[in-house]
C-alpha positions as CSV (number, residue, x, y, z in Angstrom):
1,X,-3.8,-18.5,4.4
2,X,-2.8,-21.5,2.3
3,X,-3.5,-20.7,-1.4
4,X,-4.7,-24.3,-2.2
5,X,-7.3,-23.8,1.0
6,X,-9.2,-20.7,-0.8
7,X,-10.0,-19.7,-4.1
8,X,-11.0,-16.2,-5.4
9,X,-13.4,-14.8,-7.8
10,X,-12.4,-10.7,-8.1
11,X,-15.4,-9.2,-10.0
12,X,-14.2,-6.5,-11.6
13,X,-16.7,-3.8,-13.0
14,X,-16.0,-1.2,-15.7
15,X,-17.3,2.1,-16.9
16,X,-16.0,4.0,-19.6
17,X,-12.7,3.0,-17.8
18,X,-10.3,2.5,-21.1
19,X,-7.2,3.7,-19.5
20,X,-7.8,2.4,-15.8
21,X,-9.1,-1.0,-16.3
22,X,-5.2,-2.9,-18.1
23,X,-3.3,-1.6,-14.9
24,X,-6.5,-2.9,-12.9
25,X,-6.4,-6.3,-13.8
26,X,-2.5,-6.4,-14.2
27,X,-2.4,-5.6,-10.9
28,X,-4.4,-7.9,-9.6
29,X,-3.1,-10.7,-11.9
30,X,0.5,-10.4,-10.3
31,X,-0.4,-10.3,-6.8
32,X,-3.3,-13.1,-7.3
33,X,-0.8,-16.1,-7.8
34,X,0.9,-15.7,-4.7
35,X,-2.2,-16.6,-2.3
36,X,-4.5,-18.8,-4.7
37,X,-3.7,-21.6,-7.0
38,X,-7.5,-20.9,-8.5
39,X,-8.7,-17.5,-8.9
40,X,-10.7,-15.8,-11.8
41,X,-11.2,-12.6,-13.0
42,X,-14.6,-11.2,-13.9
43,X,-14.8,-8.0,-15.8
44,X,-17.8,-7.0,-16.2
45,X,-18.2,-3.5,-18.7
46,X,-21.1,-2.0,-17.8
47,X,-22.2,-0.5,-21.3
48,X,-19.2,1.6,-21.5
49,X,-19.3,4.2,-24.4
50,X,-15.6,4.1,-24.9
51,X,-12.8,1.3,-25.8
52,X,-13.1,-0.5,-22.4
53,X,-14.8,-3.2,-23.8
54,X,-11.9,-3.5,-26.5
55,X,-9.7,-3.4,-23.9
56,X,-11.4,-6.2,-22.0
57,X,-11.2,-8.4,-24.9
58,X,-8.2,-8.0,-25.4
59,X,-6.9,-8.8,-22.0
60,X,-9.4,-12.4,-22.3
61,X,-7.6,-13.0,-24.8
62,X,-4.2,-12.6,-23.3
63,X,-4.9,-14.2,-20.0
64,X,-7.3,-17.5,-19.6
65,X,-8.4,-16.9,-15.9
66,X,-10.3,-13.7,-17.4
67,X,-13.6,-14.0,-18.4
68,X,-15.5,-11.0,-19.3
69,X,-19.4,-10.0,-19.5
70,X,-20.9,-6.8,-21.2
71,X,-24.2,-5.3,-20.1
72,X,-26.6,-4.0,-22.8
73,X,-27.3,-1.3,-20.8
74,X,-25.3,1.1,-17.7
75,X,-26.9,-0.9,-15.0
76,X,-25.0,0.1,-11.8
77,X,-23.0,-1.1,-9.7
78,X,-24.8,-3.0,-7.4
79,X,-26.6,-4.9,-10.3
80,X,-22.7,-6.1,-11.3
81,X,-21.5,-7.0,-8.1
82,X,-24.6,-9.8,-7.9
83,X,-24.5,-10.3,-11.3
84,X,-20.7,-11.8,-11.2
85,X,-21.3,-13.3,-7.7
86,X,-24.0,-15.2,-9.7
87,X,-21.2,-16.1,-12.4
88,X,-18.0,-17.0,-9.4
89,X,-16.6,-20.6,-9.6
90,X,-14.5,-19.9,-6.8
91,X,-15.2,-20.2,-2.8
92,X,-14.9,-16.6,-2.0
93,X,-16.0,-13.5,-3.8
94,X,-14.6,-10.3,-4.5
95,X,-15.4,-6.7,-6.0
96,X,-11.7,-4.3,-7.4
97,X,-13.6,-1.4,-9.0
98,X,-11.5,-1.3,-12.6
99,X,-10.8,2.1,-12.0
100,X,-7.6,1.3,-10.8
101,X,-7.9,3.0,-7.3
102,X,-7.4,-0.3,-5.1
103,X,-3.8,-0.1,-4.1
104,X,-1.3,-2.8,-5.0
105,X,0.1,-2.8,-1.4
106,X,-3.3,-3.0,-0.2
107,X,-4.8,-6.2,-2.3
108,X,-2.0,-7.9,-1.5
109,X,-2.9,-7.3,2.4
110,X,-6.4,-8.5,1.8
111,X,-5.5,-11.1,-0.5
112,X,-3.2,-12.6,2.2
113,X,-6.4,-12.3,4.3
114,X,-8.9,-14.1,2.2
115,X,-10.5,-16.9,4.3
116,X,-10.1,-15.7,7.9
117,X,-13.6,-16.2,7.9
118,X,-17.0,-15.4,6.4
119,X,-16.4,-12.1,5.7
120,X,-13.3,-9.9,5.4
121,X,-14.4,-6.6,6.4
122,X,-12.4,-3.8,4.9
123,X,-12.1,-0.2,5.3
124,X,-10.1,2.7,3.6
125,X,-7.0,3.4,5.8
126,X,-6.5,7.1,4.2
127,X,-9.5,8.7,4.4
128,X,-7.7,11.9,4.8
129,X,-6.8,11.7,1.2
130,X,-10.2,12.0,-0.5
131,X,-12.3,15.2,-0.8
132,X,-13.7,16.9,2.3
133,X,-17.5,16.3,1.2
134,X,-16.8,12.6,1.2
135,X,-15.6,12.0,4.0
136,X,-18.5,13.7,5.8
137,X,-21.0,11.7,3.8
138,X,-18.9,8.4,4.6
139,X,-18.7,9.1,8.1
140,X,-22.3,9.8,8.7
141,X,-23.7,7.2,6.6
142,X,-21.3,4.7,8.5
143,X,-22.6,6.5,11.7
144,X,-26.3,6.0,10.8
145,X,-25.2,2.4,9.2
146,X,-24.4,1.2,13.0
147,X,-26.8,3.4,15.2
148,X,-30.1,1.5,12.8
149,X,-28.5,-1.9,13.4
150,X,-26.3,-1.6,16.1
151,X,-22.8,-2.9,14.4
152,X,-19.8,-1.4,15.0
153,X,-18.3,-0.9,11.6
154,X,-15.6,1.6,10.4
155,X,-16.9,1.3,6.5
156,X,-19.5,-0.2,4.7
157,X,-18.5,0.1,0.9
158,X,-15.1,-1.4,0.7
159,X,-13.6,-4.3,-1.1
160,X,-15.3,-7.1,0.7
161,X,-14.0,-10.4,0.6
162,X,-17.3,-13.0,1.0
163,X,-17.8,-16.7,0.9
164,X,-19.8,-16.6,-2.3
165,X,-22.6,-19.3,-1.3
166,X,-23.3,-16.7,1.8
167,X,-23.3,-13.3,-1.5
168,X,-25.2,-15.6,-3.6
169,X,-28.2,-15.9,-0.4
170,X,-28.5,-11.6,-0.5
171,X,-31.2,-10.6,-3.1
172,X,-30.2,-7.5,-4.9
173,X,-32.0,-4.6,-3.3
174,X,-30.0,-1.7,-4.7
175,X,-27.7,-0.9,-8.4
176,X,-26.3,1.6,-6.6
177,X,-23.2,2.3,-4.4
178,X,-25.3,1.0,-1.0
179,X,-25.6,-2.4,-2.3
180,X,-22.8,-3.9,-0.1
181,X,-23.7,-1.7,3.3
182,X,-27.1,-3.9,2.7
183,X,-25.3,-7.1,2.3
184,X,-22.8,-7.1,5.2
185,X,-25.9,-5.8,7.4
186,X,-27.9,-9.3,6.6
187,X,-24.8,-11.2,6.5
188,X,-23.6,-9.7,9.9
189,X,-27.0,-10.0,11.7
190,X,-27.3,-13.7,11.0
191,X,-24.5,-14.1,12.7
192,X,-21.9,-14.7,10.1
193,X,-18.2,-14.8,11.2
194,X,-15.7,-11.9,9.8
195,X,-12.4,-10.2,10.1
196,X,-11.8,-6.3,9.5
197,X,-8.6,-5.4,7.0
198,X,-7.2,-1.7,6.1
199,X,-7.1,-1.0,2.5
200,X,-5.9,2.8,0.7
201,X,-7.0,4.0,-2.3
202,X,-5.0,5.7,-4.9
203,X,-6.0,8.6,-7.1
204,X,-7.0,7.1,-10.4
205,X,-4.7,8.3,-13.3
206,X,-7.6,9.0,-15.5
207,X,-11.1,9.9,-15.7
208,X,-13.6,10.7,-12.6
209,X,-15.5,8.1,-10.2
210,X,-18.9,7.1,-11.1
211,X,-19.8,5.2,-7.8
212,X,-22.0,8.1,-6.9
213,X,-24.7,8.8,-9.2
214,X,-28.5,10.2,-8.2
215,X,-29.8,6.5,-10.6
C-alpha cells in the first residue's frame, strides 16, 4: 500500500515496562517510515510504578511523532486502547503492547498491509511457542468467540489494524484483555470489510505479561 494513501496511529500502552518499552518504539520507529509518510506514536503509561514513564519522556523528547499520555491510575488495557483511538490523528489505528513482544519481521508484514481494508485481522503465527495453558484458553475462547456469532476467526486479541472513525464508533465495554474480541465482533457484524495477516510474538527480554489479570 502507498504510504502517502494511509496514515498510522500505533497506540502503544505501558506497564511497569522500563526495559521493554525503548526497543518497542525503536522498533516501530524504523519500520514505520517505510509504509507511511504520517504516523504517530502514542504511548500511553498506564500508572507504571517504575521508570517507564521516564523513559517515555525521554523518548518524546527525542523523537517529535511521539506523543505520550500517563494514567493517574492502572486502568487496563482496554481502557488505553480507546483512550488513544480517541487521541489518533491518523486514518487507521493501531495497538504494539510496549512490552516489546511484537516481532520486527512481523510489523513490518502488517505495516505493509495497513489499508487493505477496514480491518486487518491478525493472528499469532507461533502459537506453539507460548505456554501450554494459553494456548488452550486462546483456542477455546476463539472457539466460543465464532460458535456465539458465527465468524470464522483464527484470533481475536491481536494487533489489529482499524480505520479509526470505525474504533472511535465501539463504546468501551471492557479494560480488560477482551476488549478487541468485542470490537471486531460489532465491527465484523455490520459488515465491515477486512483482511487476515500472521504475526509472531517474541519472548520479552524482561519482566512478565500483565494482559491477563482477574480486574
Amino acid at each position: 500500500m502507498n504510504g502517502n494513501a494511509v496514515s498510522l496511529s500505533i497506540i502503544v500502552p505501558a506497564y511497569n515496562e522500563q526495559e521493554n518499552l525503548r526497543p518497542a518504539c525503536e522498533t516501530i520507529l524504523r519500520l514505520a517510515p517505510r509504509y507511511f509518510s504520517e504516523y504517530e506514536v502514542l504511548i500511553v503509561d498506564d500508572n507504571s510504578k517504575d521508570a517507564t514513564w521516564d523513559v517515555a519522556q525521554a523518548l518524546a523528547k527525542e523523537n517529535p511523532r511521539i506523543r505520550i499520555f500517563r494514567n493517574a491510575e492502572n486502568k487496563g488495557l482496554g481502557f488505553n486502547y480507546h483512550f488513544g483511538v480517541e487521541q489518533a490523528r491518523c486514518k487507521y489505528v493501531m495497538l504494539v503492547p510496549g512490552d516489546n513482544e511484537a516481532s520486527g519481521e512481523s510489523l513490518d508484514g502488517i505495516f505493509s498491509q495497513a489499508g487493505a481494508a477496514d480491518i486487518l485481522v491478525t493472528h499469532i503465527a507461533n502459537r506453539h511457542d507460548r505456554p501450554i495453558p494459553r494456548q488452550i484458553t486462546s483456542r477455546l475462547f476463539t472457539h466460543m468467540m465464532n460458535t456465539m456469532f458465527g465468524l470464522k476467526l483464527q484470533y481475536y486479541n491481536g494487533i489489529n489494524v482499524i480505520r479509526t472513525d470505525l474504533a472511535r464508533k465501539c463504546a468501551p465495554r471492557t479494560s480488560g484483555f477482551a476488549y478487541m474480541a468485542l470490537i471486531l465482533v460489532q465491527l465484523l457484524k455490520q459488515g465491515n470489510t477486512y483482511a487476515t495477516a500472521g504475526f509472531k510474538v517474541q519472548k520479552r527480554a524482561y519482566g512478565v505479561t500483565k494482559a491477563f489479570k482477574i480486574k
